[in-house]
C-alpha positions as CSV (number, residue, x, y, z in Angstrom):
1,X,33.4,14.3,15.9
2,X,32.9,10.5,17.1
3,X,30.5,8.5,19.1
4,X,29.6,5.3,19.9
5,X,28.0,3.2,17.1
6,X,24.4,2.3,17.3
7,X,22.1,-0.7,16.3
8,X,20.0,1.3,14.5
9,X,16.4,-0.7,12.9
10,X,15.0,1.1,9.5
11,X,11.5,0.1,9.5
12,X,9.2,2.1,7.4
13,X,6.3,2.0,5.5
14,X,5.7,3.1,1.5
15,X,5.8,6.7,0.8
16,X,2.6,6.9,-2.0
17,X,3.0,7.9,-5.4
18,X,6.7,8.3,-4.9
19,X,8.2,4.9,-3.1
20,X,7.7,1.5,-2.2
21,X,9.0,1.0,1.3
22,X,12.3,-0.7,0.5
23,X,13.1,2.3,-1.8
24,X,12.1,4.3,1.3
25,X,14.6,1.9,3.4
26,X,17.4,2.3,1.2
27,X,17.0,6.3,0.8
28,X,16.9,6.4,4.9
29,X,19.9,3.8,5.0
30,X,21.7,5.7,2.8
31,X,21.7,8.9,4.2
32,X,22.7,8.0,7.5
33,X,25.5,6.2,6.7
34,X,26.7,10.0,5.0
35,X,27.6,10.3,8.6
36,X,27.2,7.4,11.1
37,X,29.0,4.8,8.4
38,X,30.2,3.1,11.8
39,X,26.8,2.2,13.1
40,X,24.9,-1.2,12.1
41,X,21.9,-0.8,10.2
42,X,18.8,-3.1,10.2
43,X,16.4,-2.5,7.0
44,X,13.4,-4.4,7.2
45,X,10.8,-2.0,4.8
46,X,6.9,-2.8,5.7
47,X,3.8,-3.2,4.5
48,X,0.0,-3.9,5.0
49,X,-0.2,-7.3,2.5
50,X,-1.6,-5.4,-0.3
51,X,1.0,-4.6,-3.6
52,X,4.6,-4.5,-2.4
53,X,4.7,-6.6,0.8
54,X,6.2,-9.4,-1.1
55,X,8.9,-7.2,-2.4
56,X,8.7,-5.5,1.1
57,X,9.4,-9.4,2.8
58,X,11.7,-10.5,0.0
59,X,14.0,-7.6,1.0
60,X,13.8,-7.7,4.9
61,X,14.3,-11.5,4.9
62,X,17.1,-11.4,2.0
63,X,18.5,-14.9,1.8
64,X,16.3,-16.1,4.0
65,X,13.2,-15.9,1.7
66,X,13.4,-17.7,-1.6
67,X,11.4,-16.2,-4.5
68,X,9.8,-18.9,-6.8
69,X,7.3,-18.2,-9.9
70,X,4.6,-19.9,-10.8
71,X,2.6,-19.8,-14.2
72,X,-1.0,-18.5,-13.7
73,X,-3.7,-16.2,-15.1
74,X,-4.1,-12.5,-14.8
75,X,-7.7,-10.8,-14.6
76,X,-8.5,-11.4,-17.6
77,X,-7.1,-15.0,-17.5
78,X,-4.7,-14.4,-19.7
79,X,-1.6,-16.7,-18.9
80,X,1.2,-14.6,-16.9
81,X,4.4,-15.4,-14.5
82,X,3.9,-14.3,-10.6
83,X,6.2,-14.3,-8.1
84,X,5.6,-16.0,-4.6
85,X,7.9,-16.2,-1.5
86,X,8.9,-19.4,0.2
87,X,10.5,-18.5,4.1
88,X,10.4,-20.3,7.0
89,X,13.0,-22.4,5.7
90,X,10.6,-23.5,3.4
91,X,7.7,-24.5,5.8
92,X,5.8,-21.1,5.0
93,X,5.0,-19.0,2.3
94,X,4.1,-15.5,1.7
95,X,1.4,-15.2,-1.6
96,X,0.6,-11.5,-2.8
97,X,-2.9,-11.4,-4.7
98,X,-1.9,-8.5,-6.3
99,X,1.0,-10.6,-8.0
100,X,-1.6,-12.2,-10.1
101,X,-4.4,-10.5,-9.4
102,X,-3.6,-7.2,-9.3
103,X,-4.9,-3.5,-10.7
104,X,-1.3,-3.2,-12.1
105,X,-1.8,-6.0,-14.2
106,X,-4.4,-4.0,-16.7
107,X,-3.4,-1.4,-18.7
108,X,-5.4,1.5,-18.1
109,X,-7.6,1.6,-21.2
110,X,-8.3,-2.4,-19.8
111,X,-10.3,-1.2,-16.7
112,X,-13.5,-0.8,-18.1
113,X,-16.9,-1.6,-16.6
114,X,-16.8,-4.8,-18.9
115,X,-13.6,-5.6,-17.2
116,X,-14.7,-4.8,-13.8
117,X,-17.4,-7.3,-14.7
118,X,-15.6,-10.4,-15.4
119,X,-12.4,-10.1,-14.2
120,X,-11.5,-13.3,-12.0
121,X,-9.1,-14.2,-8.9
122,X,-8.2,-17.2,-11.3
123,X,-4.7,-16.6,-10.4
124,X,-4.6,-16.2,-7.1
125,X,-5.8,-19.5,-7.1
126,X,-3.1,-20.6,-8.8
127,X,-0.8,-19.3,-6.6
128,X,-2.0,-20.8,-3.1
129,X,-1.9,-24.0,-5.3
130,X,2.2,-23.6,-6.1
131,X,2.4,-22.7,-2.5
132,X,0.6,-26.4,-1.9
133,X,2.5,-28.1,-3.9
134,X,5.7,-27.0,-2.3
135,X,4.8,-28.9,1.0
136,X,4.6,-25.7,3.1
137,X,2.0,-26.2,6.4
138,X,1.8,-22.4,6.7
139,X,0.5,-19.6,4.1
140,X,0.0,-16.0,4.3
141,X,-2.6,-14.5,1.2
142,X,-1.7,-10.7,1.4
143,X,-5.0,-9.0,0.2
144,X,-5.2,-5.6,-1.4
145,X,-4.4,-4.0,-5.0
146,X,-6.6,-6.2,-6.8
147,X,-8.5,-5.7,-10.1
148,X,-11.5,-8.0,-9.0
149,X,-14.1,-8.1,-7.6
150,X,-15.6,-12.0,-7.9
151,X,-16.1,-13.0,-4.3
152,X,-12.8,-15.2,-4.4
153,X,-15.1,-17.4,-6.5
154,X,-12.3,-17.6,-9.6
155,X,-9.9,-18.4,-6.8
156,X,-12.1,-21.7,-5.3
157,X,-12.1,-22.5,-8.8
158,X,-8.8,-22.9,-9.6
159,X,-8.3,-24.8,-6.5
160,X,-11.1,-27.4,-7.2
161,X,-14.4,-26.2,-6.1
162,X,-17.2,-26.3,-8.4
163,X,-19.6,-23.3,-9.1
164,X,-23.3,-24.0,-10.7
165,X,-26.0,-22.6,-11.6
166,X,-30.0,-23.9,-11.0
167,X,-29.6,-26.5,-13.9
168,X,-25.5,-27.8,-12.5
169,X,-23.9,-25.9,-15.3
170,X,-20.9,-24.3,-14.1
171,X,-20.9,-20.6,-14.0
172,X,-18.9,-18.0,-16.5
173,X,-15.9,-16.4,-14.6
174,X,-16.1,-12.8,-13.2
175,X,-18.1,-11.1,-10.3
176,X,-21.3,-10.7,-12.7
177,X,-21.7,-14.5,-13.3
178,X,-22.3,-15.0,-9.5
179,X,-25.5,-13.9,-9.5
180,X,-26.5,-16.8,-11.4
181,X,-24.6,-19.2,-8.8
182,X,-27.1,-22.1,-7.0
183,X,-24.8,-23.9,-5.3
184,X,-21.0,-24.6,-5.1
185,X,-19.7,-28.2,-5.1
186,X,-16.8,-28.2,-2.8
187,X,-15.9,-32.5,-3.7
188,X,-13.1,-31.5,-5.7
189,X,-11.2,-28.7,-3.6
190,X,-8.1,-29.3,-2.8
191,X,-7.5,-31.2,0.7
192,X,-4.2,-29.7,1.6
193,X,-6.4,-26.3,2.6
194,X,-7.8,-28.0,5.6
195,X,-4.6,-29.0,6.5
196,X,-2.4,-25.8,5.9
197,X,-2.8,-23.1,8.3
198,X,-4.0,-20.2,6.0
199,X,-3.8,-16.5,7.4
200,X,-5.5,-13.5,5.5
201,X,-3.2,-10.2,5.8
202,X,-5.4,-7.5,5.5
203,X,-6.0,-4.1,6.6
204,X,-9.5,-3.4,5.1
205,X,-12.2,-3.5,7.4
206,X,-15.3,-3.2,4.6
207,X,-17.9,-5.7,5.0
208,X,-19.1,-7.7,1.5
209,X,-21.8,-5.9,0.1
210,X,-23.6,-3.0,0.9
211,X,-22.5,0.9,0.7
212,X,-19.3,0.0,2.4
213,X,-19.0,-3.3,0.7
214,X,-16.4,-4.4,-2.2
215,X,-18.4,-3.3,-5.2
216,X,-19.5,-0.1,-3.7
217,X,-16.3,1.3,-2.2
218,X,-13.6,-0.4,-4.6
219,X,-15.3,-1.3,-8.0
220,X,-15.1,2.2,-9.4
221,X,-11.4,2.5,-9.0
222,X,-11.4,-0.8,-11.4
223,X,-12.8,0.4,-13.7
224,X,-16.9,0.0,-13.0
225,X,-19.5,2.8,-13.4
226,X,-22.5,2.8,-11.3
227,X,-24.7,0.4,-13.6
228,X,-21.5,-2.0,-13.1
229,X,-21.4,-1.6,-9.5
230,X,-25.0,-2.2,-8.9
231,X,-24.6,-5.7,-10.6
232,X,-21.4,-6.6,-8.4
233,X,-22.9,-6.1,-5.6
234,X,-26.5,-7.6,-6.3
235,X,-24.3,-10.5,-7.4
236,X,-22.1,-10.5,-3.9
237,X,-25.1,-10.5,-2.5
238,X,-26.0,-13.6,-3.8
239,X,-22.9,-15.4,-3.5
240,X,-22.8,-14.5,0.4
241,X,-26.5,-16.1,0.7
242,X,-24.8,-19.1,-1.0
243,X,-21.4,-18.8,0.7
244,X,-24.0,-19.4,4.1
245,X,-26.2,-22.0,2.6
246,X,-23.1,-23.8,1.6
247,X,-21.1,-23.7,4.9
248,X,-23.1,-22.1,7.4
249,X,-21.0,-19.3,8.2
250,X,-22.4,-15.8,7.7
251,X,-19.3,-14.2,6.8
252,X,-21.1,-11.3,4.7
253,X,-21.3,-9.0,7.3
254,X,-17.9,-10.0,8.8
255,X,-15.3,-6.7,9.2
256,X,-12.6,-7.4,6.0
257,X,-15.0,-10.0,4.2
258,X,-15.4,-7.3,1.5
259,X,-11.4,-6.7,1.5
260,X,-9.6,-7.2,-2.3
261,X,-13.4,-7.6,-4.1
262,X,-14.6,-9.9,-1.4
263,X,-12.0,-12.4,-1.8
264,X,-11.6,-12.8,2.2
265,X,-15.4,-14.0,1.7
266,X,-14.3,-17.2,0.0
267,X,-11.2,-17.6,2.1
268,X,-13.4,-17.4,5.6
269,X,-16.1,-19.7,4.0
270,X,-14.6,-22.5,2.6
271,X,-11.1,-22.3,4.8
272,X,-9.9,-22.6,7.8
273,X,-7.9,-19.3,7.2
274,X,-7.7,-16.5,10.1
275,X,-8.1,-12.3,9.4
276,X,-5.3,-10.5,11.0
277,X,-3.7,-7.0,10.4
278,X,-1.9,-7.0,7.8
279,X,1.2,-4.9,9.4
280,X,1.1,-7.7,12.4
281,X,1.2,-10.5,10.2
282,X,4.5,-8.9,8.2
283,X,6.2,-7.8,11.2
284,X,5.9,-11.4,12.2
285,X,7.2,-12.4,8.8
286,X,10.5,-10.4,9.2
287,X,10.9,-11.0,12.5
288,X,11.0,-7.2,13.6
289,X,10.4,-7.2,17.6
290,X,13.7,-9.5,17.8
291,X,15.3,-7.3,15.3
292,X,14.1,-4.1,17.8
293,X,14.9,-6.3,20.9
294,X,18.7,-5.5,20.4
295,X,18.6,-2.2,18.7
296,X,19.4,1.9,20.0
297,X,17.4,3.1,17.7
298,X,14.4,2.6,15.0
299,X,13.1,4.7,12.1
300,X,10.1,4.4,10.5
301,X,8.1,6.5,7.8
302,X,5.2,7.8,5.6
303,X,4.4,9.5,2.8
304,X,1.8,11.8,5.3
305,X,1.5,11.8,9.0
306,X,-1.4,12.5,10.5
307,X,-4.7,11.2,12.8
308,X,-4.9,8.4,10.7
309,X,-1.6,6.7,11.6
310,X,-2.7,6.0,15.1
311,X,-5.6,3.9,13.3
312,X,-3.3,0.6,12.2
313,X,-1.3,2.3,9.8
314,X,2.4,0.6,9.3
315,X,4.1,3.1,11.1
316,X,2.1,3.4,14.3
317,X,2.2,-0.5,14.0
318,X,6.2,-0.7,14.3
319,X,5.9,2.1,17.4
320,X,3.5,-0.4,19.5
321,X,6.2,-3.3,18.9
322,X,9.3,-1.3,20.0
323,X,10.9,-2.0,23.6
324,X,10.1,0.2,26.2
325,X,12.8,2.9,26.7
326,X,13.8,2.3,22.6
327,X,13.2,5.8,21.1
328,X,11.3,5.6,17.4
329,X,11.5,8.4,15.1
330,X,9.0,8.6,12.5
331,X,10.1,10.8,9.1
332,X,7.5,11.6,6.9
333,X,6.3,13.6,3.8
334,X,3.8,15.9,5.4
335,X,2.1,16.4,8.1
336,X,-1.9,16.2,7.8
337,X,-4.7,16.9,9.7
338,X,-4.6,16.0,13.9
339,X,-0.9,15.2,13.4
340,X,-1.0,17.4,16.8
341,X,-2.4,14.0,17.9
342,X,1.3,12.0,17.7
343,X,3.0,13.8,20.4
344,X,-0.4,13.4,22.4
345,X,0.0,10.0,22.0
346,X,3.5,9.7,22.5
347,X,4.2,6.9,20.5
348,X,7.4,8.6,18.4
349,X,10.1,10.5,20.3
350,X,10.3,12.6,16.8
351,X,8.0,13.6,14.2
352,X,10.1,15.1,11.2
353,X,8.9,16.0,8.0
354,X,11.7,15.5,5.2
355,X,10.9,18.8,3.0
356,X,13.8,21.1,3.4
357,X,12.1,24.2,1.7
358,X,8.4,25.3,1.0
359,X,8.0,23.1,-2.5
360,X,4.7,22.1,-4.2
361,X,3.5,18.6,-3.1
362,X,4.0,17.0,-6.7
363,X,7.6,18.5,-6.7
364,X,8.0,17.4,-3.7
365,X,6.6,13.8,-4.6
366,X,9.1,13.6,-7.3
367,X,12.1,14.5,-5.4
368,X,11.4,12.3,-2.0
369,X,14.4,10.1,-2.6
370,X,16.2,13.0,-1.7
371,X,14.4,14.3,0.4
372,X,14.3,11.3,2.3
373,X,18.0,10.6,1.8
374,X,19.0,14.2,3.4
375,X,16.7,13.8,6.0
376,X,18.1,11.3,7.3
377,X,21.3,12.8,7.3
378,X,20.2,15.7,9.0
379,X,19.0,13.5,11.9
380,X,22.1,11.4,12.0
381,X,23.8,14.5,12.8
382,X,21.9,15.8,15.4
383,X,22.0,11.9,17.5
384,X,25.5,12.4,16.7
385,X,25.6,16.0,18.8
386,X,23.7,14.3,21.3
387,X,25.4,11.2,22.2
388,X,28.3,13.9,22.4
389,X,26.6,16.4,24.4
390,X,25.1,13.5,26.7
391,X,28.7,11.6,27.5
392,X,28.3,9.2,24.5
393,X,31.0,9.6,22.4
């Protein structure tokens, strides 16, 4: 059986606890070509700007993003190697906190409440420095996975900001130490960030402190107990008062300022830097409304589908950019709560779960490549019929 060969776009997000969303890409990719090897594929896995999106924009972009490393500080600021993206033909760049900054860069017996306490955005710094010193006038921070939660403040400091106490003595690192912050002396950061046009990628909506702020919601999952997390946030609270005092902008209460242990805080005080969805902000990057503007065809994913994916998720996000009359399939792991509410919404043309039998969900975890791989066959196949059926072959 033959048909004509589509453009078809592969465009989904990470499956949790199983892939990242270029493993996803490739295990979609892979099984359709099993039977439509004729038709031209267009990979280009997404993300939200937390852990993964520069992996996720490295492999959409291909040779049209250049990795660099730069020598900076973990946590714990201990010195480490991250990875940063240059594109744009080197007038932008793509940083990923979690690259220096991230939860994965402590061992698991490291996350402890003493941890949680002084661990610093040091690095991240560090990384929106390299980015400076390569000339670009355009950066993207990508917030999310980190293992801090300082405010941002170790971040100002790397990049030349000054942070004192009552007596002008600077403060210790970590999120603890702001509470003895007074004032921050801002003479000696860099220039080049009010030049640079700095956008935050982020899809956490928490405000700083608080009960949905960055110590309350995140701080136990890096390791602080509830003593720990009272003094995070008693400390945010002062470094927002001082964050105010400092540059008049109230950004406490702002929706995201709480996002990657307040980090967006910092960025929003003492920037010029912009908040934006993180799945906007890497579609953007990867250029995927052109890529959809020609295609038959797009795919997308996640590991569950259900009411939530109408709220900003990745794949909802890819849906919204498609061209009118261009049909978007989404394949997914499960199906959760209100998923009755996709075909209400009628964003996807399809809704397909991968699982071929009844399984366990950890099994099932486990064997998503797959899954996903065999899926896709299965659905290559049946546009195959169709394109017969309907006069397209």
């Amino acid at each position: 059986m033959s048909s004509r060969s589509l453009r078809v776009v592969v465009a989904p997000d990470s499956f949790g606890g199983a892939l990242d969303s270029v493993a996803v890409a490739r295990a979609i990719a892979t099984g359709w070509s099993r039977v439509r090897s004729g038709d031209e594929l267009m990979t280009a896995p997404m993300a939200d700007g937390g852990e993964g999106t520069l992996a996720a924009i490295a492999a959409a972009l291909g040779d049209r993003g250049e990795r660099r490393t730069a020598a900076v500080h973990d946590p714990l600021s201990r010195p480490v190697a991250a990875d940063w993206l240059l594109v744009d033909e080197g007038h932008g760049a793509f940083v990923e906190m979690a690259a220096a900054s991230g939860l994965a860069r402590l061992a698991p017996a490291e996350r402890t409440p003493e941890s949680a306490l002084r661990s610093s955005t040091r690095g991240t710094g560090e990384l929106i420095r390299a980015a400076l010193d390569a000339g670009v006038g355009q950066i993207t921070v990508g917030l999310g996975g980190s293992a801090t939660t300082d405010g941002g403040a170790g971040m100002l400091v790397a990049l030349g900001a000054r942070l004192l106490d009552d007596d002008g003595v600077a403060i210790a690192a970590g999120g603890a130490a702001l509470a003895d912050v007074a004032r921050v002396d801002v003479r000696g950061l860099d220039p080049r960030l009010a030049e640079v046009q700095l956008t935050i990628a982020c899809d956490v909506t928490n405000p700083l402190t608080g009960l949905m702020g960055a110590a309350t919601v995140y701080a136990p999952q890096k390791g602080a107990d509830a003593a720990a997390v009272a003094e995070l946030d008693a400390a945010l609270v002062r470094w927002g008062t001082v964050i105010s005092e400092a540059t008049a902008r109230d950004v406490a209460p702002v929706a995201g300022s709480g996002a990657a242990g307040g980090t967006t805080a910092a960025l929003l005080g003492f920037t010029r830097a912009t908040l934006r969805p993180g799945v906007e902000v890497v579609a953007e990057l990867v250029h995927l409304a052109e890529m959809m503007a020609t295609s038959d065809l797009v795919l997308t994913g996640e590991g569950r589908a259900d009411e939530q994916t109408l709220s900003g998720k990745a794949a909802i996000g890819v849906a919204r950019l498609a061209p009118v009359g261009i049909p978007v399939v989404l394949l997914c792991g499960a199906l959760g709560p209100g998923a009755a509410a996709l075909e209400e919404a009628g964003a996807f043309a399809l809704v397909q779960p991968i699982p071929d039998r009844p399984t366990d969900l950890g099994v099932a975890i486990a064997d998503s490549q797959r899954l996903l791989e065999n899926a896709a066959e299965r659905l290559a196949r049946s546009i195959g019929i169709g394109l017969e059926l309907g006069g397209g072959g």
